[in-house]
Every structure is written in structure tokens, then in C-alpha cells.
N, C-alpha and C positions, 0 to 999 in steps of 0.2 A: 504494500500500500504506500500510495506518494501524497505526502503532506505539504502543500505551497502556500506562502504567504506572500505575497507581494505587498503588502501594504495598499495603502488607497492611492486613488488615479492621481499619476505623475509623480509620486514618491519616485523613481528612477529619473534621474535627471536625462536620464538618454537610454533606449535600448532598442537592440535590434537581433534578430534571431531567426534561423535556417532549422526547420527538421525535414530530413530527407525521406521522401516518402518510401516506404518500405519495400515496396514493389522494384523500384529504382533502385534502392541499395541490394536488392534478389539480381535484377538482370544485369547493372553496372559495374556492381562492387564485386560480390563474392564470385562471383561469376566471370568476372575479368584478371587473367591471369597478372597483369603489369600493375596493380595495384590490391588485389584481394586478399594480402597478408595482413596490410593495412590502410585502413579508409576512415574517413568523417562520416559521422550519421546525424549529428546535431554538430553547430556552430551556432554562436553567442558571443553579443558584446555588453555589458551592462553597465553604463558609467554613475557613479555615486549609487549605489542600488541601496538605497533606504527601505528599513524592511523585507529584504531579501533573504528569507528562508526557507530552505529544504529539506523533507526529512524522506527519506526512502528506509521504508521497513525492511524491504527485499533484496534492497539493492539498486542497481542499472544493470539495463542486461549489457550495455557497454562498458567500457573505460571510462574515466572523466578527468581529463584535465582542464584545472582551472590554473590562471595566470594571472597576480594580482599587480597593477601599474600603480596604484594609488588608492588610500585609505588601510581596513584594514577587516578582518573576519576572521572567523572559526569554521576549523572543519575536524566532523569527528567520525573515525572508526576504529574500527579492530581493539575498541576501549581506550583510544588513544585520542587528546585534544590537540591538534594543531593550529596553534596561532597563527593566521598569515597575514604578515605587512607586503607593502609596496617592494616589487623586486622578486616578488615569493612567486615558487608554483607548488602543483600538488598534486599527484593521480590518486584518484580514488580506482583500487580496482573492480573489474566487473563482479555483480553480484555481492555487493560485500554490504551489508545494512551501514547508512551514513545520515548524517546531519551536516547541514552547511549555513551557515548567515551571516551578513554585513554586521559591521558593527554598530550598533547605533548611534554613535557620534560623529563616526570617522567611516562611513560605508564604504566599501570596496569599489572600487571600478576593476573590471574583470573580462577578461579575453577567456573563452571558452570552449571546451570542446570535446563531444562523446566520441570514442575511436572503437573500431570493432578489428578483428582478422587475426590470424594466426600469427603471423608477426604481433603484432599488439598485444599478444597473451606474452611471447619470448620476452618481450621487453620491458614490459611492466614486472615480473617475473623477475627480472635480473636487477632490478633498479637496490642501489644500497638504504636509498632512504626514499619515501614518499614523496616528501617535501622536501625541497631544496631555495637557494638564491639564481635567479637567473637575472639579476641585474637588471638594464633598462635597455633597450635598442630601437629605435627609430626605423632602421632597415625591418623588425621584426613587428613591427605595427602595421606599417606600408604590407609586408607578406600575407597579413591575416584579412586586411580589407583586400587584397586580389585574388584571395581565395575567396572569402565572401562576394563581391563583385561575381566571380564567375559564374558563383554555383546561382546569385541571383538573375544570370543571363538564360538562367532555367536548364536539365538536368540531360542537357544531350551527353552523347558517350563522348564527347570530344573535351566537355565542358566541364563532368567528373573527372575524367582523366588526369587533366590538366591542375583543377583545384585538390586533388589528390596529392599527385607529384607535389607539387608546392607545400601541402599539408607534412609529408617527410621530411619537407628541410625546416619546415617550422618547428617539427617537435625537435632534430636533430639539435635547434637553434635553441631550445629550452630547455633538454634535460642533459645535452653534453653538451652546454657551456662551457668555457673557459673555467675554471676553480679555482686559480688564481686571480686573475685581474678580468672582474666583468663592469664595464663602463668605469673604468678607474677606480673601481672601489676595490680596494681588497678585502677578500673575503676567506674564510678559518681556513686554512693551507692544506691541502690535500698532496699528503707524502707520497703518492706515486708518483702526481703531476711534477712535487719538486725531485723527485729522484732523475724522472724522466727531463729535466730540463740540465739538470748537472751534467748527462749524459749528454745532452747536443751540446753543452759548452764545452766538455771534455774529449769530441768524436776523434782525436790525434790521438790519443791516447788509449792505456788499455789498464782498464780498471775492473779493481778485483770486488768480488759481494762485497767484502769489508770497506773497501774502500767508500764505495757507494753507500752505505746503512750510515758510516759513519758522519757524512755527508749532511744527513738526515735527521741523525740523533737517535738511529731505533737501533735494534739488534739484528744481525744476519737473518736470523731463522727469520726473526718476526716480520721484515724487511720481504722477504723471499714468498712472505704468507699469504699478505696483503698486495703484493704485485701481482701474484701468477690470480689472485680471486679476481683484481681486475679486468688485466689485460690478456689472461688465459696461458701466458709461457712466463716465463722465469726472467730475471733481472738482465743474467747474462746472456740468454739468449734474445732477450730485445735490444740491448746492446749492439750486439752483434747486427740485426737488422738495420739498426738505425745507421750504422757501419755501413752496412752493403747499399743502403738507401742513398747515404752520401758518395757511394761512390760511383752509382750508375749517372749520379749529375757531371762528376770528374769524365767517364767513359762516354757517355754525348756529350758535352761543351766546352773539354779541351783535348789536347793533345800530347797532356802526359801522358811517358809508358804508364805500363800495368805497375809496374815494382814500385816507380814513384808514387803512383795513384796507392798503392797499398801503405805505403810509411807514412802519408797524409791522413792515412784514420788509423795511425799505428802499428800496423802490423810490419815486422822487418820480414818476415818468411813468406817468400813470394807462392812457395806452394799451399804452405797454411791458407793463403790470401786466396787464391785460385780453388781452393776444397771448400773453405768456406763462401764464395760465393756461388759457386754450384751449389749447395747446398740450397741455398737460401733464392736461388735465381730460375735454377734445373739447368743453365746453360753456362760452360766459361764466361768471361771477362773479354775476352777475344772477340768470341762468339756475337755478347750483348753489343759490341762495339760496332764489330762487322754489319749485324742487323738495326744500328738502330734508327736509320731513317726507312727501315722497309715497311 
């Protein structure tokens, strides 16, 4: 059962909102392989939303992320109360009984939006935390009204497609933000991100786990725990790629040999250098060079 309150007429100082008729979301969405992982079913923009509350007993049978630009609100599930100010977002996942409302002094203005697909299950699923900071973006307001524009040019296959795609790089742009510097704010330091940024200022070099934890302030293991839970492989083996990464820019855009190109991200052992980027490539250094305007 869904509980709304909107308050009395015109309590929202602005609002506007898309539900996609269902039929549409059968023959468009799930049904089209280029975005049926993941799609919008509802979109919503709610500015000062005075009196803005929801209570679902049941749930959503989608996703819901809200996005908060200014003011401030509550959202609660899984027995848990989320404050969320300006900069904040939040997925509530599908199905999960929730409460959500503006605050009454300081109401929310809120970017919106129900998400369904198979991908959307992987990713909400993986998230470390519900709620995060995603800062402020200008480029990321402009996104949400050209998806709303489109989907208001009414629900051809051209026209979901298109507000769809655009809908992936907006969530892209919301829940893997930057974690260190979003809109010049710094925000609580996320130890992979600084581990991983030591390594691009250190790519000449060949640094050991300990070197890198202690970089960080953690312990090898615990260092080792928290990286592979992120990024899915291990410290030194992303090392290592970010190595080979920089060196496929050195093997298109200039014209050092291989050996040189190897001791420029460290490595003096030109066969080590050559084993590991097969590895990491499937084809020599040679090879990638040979091919790579083809």
C-alpha cells in the first residue's frame, strides 16, 4: 500500500513528472536488447517540495533514486534513517518497504528516478553505501532535463532509446562520482581512490603492497581487502595495468623503443616488460604498435 501526501495546491514550488506507461516499458525496455539491463520507468523533478511524503508498505517494484540539489529530507528503510542534504543521493532498492519526506522548513528540491533491468538489480546490489555525496554539476542538470525533454517528445523506440542511453551516464555521473574532489568540495577520502592516485603519480616506479598501505596509513592485508572488494583484482595487479595502460599511450604517440618505453613505468627487464604486457594486452608491445592505426 502507497501513502502520499503532497500537501495543499502549490505547496511544491515547481514540479514536473514522466510515468512510463507500462505497455511501453513491455515493448521498448525489456524487450530491447541495447538498453533492457537498465531503463527509467518514472522520472521526476520536485523543486522546494513542501509536504512531500511517501510511505510504501510494499515497496517499489523498481529502484528509486532520489538526488537532492537543495534543502533537505528523510528517507527510511531497512530500519535505517537517512538524512539527506543538498549534494546527497540515495537508492532505495526495489521492493524494500520505505518512507521518504521534505523537511518542513528546509524542503528538498529533488531530481528523480524509478530504474528497472537486470543490470539495475547488479548494481544497486554492489553499491557500499545507499546514500552517498555526489556534489553539485551543472553539466548533470542540463542531462536530466534532455532526458526528460525527450521522453516528453512522446515514447517512440528512437526517443526511449536515446533518453535511456543518456539515463547510464547520469547514474554513472551520480553514484561513481569522483570521492575525492566533487565540485571543489572535499569530501571523507576514500582509500582506494587515494591508493589508486599514488599509483598514477608513482607509474616510473615499482612499488611494493607495503609501500603503497603505507602511503595510506592502513595495513597490507587490510589495504589488499578493501581494494580487490572494490575494484575486483589486487593492488599489485592494478598497478601493473595502470603500467600497461600508460604504456600503450608511449607505443601510439611516440617513438621510443620498447626497452625505453619499459624503464619509463619502471621496469629495467625488457622480457618481464614484454610477458607482462601480453598478459595484460593478449598481444606483444610490437604487435600493439605494429597495429595500432588499423
Amino acid at each position: 500500500m502507497e501513502k502520499r501526501q503532497v500537501g495543499q495546491k502549490n505547496s511544491f514550488d515547481f514540479q514536473k513528472a514522466f510515468i512510463i506507461p507500462r505497455n511501453v516499458l513491455i515493448k521498448q525496455c525489456t524487450k530491447n536488447e541495447i538498453i533492457n539491463n537498465l531503463f527509467i520507468t518514472d522520472i521526476g523533478y520536485y523543486r522546494k517540495a513542501l509536504n512531500h511524503y511517501i510511505k510504501r508498505n510494499n515497496g517499489s517494484e523498481q529502484h528509486i533514486l532520489i538526488y537532492c540539489v537543495e534543502g533537505k529530507g528523510n528517507v527510511e528503510f531497512q530500519d535505517t534513517n537517512y538524512h539527506i542534504e543538498a549534494g546527497n543521493f540515495i537508492i532505495i532498492p526495489k521492493e524494500t518497504a520505505h518512507t521518504y519526506q521534505a523537511d518542513p522548513v528546509l524542503p528538498w528540491t529533488i531530481y528523480w528516478f524509478h530504474f528497472s533491468g537486470t543490470g539495475a538489480d547488479q548494481l544497486v546490489a554492489s553499491l557500499q553505501n545507499y546514500k552517498a555525496y555526489a556534489g553539485f554539476s551543472e553539466e548533470r542538470n542540463i542531462l536530466f532535463d534532455t532526458i526528460y525533454n525527450r521522453l516528453e517528445r512522446g515514447f517512440s523506440r528512437e526517443n526511449i532509446i536515446y533518453a535511456n542511453l543518456c539515463f547510464h551516464q547520469y547514474i554513472a555521473e551520480v553514484v561513481y562520482t569522483d570521492k575525492h574532489l566533487v565540485n571543489d568540495k572535499i569530501v571523507e577520502p576514500d582509500k582506494v581512490e587515494e591508493v589508486i592516485d599514488f599509483m598514477r603519480k608513482n607509474i616510473e616506479k615499482m612499488l611494493s603492497l607495503k609501500e603503497m598501505a603505507l602511503a595510506v596509513y592502513l595495513s597490507p592485508s587490510y589495504l589488499s581487502a578493501i581494494f580487490k572488494k572494490k575494484t575486483g583484482t589486487s593492488p599489485i595487479d592494478y598497478f601493473n595495468q595502470l603500467k600497461i595502460q600508460k604504456t600503450t599511450q608511449y607505443l601510439l604517440f611516440t617513438n621510443l623503443r620498447i626497452n625505453e618505453i619499459a624503464q619509463k613505468i619502471g621496469i629495467n627487464d625488457p622480457y618481464y616488460f614484454s610477458r607482462l604486457f601480453s598478459s595484460v594486452m593478449g598481444i606483444s608491445p610490437k604487435q600493439y604498435r605494429d597495429n595500432r592505426f588499423n
